[in-house]
C-alpha positions as CSV (number, residue, x, y, z in Angstrom):
1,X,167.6,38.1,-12.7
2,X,170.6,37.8,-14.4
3,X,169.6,38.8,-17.9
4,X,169.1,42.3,-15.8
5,X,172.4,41.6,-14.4
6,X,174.9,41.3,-17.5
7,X,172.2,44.4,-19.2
8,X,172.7,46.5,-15.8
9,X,177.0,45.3,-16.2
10,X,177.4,46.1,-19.9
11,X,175.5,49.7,-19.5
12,X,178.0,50.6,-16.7
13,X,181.1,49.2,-18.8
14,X,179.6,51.4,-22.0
15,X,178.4,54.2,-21.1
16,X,179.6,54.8,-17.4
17,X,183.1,54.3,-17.8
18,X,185.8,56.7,-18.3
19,X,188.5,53.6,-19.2
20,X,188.8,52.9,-23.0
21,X,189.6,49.4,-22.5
22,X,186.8,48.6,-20.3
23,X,184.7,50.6,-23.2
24,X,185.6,48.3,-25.8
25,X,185.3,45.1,-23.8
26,X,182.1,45.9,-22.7
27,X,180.7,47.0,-26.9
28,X,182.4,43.5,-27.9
29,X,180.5,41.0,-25.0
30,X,177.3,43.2,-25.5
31,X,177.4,42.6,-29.6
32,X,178.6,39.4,-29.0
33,X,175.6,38.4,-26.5
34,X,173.3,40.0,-29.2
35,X,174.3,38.1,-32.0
36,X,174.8,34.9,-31.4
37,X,174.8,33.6,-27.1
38,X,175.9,30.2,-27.5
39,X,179.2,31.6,-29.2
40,X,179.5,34.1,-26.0
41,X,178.9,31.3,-23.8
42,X,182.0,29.6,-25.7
43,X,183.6,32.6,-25.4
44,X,183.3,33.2,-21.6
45,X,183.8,29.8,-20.5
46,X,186.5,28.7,-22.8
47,X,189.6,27.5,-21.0
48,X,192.2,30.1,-19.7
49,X,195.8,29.4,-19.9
50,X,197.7,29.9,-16.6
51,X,198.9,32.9,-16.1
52,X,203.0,32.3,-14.6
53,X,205.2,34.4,-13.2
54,X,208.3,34.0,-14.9
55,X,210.6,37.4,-13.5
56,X,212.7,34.7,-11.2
57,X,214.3,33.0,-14.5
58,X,215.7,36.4,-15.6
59,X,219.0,38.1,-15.0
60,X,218.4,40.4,-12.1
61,X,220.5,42.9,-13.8
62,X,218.1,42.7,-17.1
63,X,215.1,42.5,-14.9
64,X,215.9,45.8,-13.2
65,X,216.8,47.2,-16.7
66,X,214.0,46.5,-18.1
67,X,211.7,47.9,-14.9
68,X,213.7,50.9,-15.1
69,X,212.5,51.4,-19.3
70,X,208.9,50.5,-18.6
71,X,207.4,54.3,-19.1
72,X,209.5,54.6,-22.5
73,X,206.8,51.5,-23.9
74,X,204.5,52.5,-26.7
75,X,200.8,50.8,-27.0
């Protein structure tokens, strides 16, 4: 069912994946399930806010500047 589902989805994202990111998401939803499910429920269905692309209201110039210094970015 899907109990077996998210269990089967969270072992993947844990212990399967080579991607730190989708490590971490996966060790956060799995404590979170554990803990307390009506706060991961909250969590999962909360509202979103739209996602916009906004590259049309910038300078062209800037815009291609700042494409061009993308690989110089830090985490």
């Amino acid at each position: 069912g899907t109990q077996e589902l998210v269990q089967r989805t969270l072992s993947l994202a844990t212990q399967d994946s080579d991607n730190p990111d989708l490590r971490d998401r996966g060790y956060i939803y799995w404590r979170l399930l554990s803990t307390d499910p009506a706060a991961a429920k909250a969590v999962v269905l909360a509202e979103k806010p739209l996602i916009t692309e906004e590259t049309d209201q910038l300078d062209p110039t800037l815009l291609d500047e700042l494409i061009c210094n993308i690989g110089t970015m830090a985490a």
